[in-house]
GUDOKE-588893 format. One record per residue (C-alpha): residue number from 1; residue in one letter; x, z, y. Coordinates in Angstrom, 2 decimals, padded with zeros to 5 digits. Layout:
N
<firo resi="NUM" resn="A" X="X" Z="Z" Y="Y"/>
...
# end
This chain:
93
<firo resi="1" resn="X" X="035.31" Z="038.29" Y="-031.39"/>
<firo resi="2" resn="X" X="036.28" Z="034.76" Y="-030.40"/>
<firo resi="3" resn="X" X="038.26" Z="034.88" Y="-026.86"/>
<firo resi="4" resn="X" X="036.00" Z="033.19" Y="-024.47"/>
<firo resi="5" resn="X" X="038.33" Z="031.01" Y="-022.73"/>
<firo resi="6" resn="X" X="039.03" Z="029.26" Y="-025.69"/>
<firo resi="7" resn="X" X="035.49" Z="028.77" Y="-026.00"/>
<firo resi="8" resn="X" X="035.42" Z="027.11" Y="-022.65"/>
<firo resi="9" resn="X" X="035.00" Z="023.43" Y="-022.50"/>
<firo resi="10" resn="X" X="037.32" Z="021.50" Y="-020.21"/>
<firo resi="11" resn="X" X="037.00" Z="017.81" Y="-019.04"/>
<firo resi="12" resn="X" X="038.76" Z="015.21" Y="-021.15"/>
<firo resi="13" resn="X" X="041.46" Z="014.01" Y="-019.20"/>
<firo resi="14" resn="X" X="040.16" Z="010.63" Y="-018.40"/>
<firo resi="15" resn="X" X="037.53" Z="012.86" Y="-015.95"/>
<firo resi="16" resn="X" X="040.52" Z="014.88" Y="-014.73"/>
<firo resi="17" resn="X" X="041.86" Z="011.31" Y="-013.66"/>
<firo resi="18" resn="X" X="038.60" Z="009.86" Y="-011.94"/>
<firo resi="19" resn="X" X="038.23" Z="013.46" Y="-010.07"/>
<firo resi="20" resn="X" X="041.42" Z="012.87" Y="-008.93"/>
<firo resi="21" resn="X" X="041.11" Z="009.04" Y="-007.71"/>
<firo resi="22" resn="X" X="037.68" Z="009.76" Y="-006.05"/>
<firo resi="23" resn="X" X="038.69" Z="013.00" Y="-004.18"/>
<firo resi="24" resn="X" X="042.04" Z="009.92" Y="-002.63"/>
<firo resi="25" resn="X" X="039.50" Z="007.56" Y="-001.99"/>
<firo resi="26" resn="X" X="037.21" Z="009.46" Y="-000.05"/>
<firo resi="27" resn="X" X="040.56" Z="010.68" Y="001.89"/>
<firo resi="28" resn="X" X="041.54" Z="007.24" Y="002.44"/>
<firo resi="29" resn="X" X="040.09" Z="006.91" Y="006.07"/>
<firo resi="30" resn="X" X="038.48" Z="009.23" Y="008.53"/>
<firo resi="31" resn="X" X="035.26" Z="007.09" Y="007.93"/>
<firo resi="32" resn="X" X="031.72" Z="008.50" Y="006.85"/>
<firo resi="33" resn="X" X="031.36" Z="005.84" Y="004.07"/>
<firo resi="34" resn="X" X="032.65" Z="004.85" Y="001.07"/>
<firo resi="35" resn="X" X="032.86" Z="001.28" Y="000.25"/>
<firo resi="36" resn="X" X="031.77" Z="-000.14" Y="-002.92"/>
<firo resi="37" resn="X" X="034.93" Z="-001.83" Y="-003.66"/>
<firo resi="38" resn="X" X="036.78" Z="001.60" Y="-003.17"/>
<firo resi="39" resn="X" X="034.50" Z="003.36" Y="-005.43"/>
<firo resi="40" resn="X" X="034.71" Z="000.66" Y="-008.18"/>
<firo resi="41" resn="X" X="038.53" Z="001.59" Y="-008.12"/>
<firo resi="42" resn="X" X="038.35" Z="004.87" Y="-008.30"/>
<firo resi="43" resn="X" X="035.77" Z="005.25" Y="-011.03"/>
<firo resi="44" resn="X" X="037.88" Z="003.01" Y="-012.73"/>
<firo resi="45" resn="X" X="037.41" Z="000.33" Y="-015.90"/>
<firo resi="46" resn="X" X="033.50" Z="-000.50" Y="-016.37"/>
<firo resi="47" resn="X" X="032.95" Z="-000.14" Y="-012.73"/>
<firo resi="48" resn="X" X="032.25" Z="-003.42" Y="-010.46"/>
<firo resi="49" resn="X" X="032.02" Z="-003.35" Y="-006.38"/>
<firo resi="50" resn="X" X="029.24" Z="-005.85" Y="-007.05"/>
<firo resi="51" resn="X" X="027.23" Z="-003.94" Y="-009.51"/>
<firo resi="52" resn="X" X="027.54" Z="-000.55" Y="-007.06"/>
<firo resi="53" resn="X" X="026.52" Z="-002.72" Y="-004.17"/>
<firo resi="54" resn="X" X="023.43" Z="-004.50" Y="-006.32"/>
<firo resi="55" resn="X" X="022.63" Z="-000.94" Y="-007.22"/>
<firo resi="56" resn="X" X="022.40" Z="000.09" Y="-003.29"/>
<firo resi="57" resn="X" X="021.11" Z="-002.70" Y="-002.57"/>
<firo resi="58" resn="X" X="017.93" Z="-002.90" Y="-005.07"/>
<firo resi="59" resn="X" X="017.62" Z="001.26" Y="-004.14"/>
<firo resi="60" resn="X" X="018.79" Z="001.99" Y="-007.92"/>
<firo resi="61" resn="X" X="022.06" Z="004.11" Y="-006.40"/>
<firo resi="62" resn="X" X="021.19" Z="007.29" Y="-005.44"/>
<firo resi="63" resn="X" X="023.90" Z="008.17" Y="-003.58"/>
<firo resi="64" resn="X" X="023.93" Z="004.56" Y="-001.26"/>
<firo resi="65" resn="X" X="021.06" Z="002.82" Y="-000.10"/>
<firo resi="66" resn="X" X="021.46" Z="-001.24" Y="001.34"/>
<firo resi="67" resn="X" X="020.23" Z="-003.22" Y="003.91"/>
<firo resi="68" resn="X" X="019.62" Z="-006.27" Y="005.51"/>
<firo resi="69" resn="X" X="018.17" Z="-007.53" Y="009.40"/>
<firo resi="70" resn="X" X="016.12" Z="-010.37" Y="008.07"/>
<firo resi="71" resn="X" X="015.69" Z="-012.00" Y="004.48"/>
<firo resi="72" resn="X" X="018.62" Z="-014.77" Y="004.83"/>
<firo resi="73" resn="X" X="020.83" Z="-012.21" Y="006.60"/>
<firo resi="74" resn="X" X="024.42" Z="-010.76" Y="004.94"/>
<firo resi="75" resn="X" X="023.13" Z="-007.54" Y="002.86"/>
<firo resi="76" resn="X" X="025.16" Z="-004.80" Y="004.04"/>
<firo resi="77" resn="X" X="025.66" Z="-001.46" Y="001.95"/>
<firo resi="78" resn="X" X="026.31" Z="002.18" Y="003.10"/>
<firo resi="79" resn="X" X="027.64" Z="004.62" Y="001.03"/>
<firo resi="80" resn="X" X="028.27" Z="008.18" Y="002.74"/>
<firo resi="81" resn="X" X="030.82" Z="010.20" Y="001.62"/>
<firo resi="82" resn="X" X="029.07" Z="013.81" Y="001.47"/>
<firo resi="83" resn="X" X="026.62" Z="012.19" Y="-000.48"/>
<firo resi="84" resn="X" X="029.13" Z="010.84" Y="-002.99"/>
<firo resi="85" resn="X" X="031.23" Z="013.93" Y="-003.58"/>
<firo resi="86" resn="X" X="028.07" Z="016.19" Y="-003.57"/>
<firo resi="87" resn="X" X="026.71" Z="014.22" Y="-006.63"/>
<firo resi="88" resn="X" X="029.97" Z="013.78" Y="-008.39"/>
<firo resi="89" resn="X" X="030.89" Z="017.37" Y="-008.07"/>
<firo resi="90" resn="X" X="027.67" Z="019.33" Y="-008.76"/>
<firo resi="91" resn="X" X="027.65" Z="019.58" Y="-012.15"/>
<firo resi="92" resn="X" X="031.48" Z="021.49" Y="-011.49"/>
<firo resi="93" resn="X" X="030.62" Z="024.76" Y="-010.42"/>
# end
């Protein structure tokens, strides 16, 4: 019988190595929020700040949401935390 930790699928190491830069970005500040630009780097190559922040912005992210006071106002974008490690780290329990 096959031993079954060497069944056991680990993550290829370029997962290890976004883990890793997400769990210091979220540890960069005391803050509740992410910022998109922050994010972008630590999911790495592929990843824009603009495209997360269109994505919050349209209500496409569903771990941000964006907002605005008025229609010609600056969009702003929130992005909390919990919400960001909770859906990158369910799936590794």
């Amino acid at each position: 019988m096959a031993d079954l930790k060497a069944l056991t699928m680990q993550p290829p190491s370029i997962v290890m190595e976004q883990q890793k830069r997400l769990k210091e970005a979220l540890d960069k500040d005391s803050k509740g929020t992410i910022s998109p630009t922050d994010l972008a780097e630590a999911l790495g190559e592929g990843f824009s700040a603009n495209s997360i922040r269109n994505a919050a912005f349209e209500g496409l992210l569903p771990f941000g949401f964006g907002h605005r006071e008025h229609l010609k106002a600056q969009r702003y974008v929130a992005i909390p935390k919990i919400t960001v490690w909770n859906w990158f780290t369910r799936g590794s329990n």
